[in-house]
N, C-alpha and C positions, 0 to 999 in steps of 0.2 A: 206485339208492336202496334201501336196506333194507324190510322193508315195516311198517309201521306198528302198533304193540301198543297197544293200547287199555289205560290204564290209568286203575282202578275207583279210589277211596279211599272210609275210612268216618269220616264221621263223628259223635261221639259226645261226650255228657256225663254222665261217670261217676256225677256223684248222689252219693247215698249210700255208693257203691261206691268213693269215693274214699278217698285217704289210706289204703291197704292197702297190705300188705307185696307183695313179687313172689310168684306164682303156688308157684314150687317153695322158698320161702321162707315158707310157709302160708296167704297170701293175704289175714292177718286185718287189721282195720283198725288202723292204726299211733296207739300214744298218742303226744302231747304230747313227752315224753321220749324217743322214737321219731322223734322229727321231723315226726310226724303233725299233721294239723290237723283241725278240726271240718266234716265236709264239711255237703255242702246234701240237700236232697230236698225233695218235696211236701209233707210231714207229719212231726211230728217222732217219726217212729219209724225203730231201728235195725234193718239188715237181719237181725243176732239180736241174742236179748237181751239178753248179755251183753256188747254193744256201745255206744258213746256214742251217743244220738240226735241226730240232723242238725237243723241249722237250716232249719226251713221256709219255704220261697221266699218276700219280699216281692213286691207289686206291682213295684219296684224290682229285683228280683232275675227275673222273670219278664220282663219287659224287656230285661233286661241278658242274659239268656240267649237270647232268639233274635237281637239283635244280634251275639252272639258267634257263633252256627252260621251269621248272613248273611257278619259278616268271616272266617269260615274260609271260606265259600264261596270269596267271593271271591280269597279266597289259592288256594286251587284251581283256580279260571278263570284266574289269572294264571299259573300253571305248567303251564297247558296240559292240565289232567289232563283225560280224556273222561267220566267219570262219577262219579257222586255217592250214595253209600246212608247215608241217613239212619241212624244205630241206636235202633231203638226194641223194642229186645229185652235179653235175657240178663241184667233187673236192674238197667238204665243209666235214665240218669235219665228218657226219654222213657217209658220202660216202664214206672217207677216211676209215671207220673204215669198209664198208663195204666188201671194194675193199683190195683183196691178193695183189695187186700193190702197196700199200700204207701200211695195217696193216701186220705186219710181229708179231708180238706179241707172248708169248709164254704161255701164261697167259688164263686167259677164256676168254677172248676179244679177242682172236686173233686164225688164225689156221683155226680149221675146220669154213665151212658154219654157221653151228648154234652159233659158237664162236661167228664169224663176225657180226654175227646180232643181238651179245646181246645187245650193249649199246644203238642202233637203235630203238630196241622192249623196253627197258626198260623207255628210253625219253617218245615216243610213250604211253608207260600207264602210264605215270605218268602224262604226259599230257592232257590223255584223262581222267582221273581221276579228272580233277581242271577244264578242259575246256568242256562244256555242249553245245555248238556251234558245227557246222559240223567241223571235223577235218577231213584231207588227207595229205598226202607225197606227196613231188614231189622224182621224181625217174629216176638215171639214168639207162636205161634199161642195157647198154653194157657200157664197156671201149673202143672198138671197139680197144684191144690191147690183143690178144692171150694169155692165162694164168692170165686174169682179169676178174672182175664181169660182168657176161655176162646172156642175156633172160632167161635161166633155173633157173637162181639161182633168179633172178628179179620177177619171177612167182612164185617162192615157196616162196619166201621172202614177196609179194603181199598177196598172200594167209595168212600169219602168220600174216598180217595186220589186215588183214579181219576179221581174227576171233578174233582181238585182239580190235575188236571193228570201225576199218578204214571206214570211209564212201568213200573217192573217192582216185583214184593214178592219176596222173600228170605226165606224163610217157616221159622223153628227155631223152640225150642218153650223155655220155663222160665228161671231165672236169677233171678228177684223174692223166693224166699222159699226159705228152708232147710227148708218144708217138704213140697217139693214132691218125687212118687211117680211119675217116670218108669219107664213102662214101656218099656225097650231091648229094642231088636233091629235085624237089617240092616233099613236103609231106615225106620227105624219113625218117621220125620217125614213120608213121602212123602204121606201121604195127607192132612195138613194142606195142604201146596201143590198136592195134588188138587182140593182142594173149596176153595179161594179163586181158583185158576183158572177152574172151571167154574162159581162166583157172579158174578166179575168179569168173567170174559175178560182177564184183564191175563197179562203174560209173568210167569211164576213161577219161582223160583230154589228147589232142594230141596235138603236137606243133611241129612247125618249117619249114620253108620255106614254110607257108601254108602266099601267099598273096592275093589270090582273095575270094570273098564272095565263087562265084558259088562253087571254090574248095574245102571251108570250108563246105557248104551244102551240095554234093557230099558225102565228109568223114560222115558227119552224117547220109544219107540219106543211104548209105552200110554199117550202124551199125559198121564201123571199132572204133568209141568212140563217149561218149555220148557229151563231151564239145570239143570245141577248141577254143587255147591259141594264141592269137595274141599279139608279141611284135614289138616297135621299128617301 
């Protein structure tokens, strides 16, 4: 018998980020005349300005969406896949609701931290609830945009995973706002799933600008995370 490949899948709800053109095709959000449609988000602001603002989530519509993330689970449990990474990063709607840049809300989804993380945490166990395979978030640690979701809150937020059953986080960084000031370089995520590793204890996945092996075993071999994510 061959021997068996573990395969991860992610899943995600675009938000806001929906109804865009393809990536090498500018990525911008598609009008009406374009074939576009009016997506969703927390708040009704657009990820730039000069974009149509989203319909912000009903009670109905907040419902309707972790229903949808339990029956994708389950289509994944039924195809046998072995794991499951929530996306709550790079922009998509879990991060949107996460990030005070994007959820302006006045409601219990919105506002304080624990607001922000409800509909995040509520996915999350309803998923883990349907889904008996390894489940993990991917995670944007920062906005890397002053007065946005930033390491503190990405650590406590980790933690509430953890105990909400999470086996691993996925730790990248930005994606919420055009106006955000990353600063690049090799490995320059690493020490984000540094220090949500060493808060949590939980298995952490690192990613980005990580292109040589030696680099990649390096990062594991000073315990900064347990995996790393090579794309592209």
């Amino acid at each position: 018998l061959a021997p068996h490949t573990a395969v991860c899948i992610q899943l995600a709800h675009a938000g806001r980020k929906a109804s865009s053109a393809l990536p090498w095709q500018g990525g911008q959000l598609l009008s009406p005349e374009q074939g576009g449609w009016r997506p969703l988000g927390p708040s009704t602001l657009p990820h730039l300005p000069t974009e149509a603002a989203p319909h912000a989530l009903t009670a109905q519509g907040l419902n309707d969406t972790v229903t949808a993330f339990v029956a994708a689970a389950e289509r994944a449990s039924r195809m046998g896949v072995d794991a499951i990474e929530l996306h709550c990063a790079h922009g998509y709607l879990l991060h949107q609701f996460l990030s005070p840049l994007a959820n302006q809300r006045s409601d219990a989804y919105g506002g304080s931290f624990e607001n922000r993380c409800r509909l995040p945490l509520e996915v999350f166990a309803a998923v883990r609830q349907t889904f008996d395979g390894v489940l993990g978030v991917r995670l944007s640690a920062t906005d890397w945009v002053e007065g946005g979701w930033d390491l503190p809150q990405s650590v406590a937020f980790s933690q509430m995973l953890r105990d909400a059953g999470c086996d691993f986080i996925h730790v990248s960084s930005g994606g919420v706002s055009p106006l955000q000031k990353i600063t690049l370089g090799p490995g320059y995520q690493v020490a984000f799933a540094r220090a949500i590793r060493e808060a949590t204890g939980m298995v952490t996945t690192t990613v980005g600008l990580i292109t040589e092996p030696s680099q990649a075993e390096a990062i594991l071999q000073a315990g900064d995370a347990d995996l790393v994510a090579l794309a592209r």
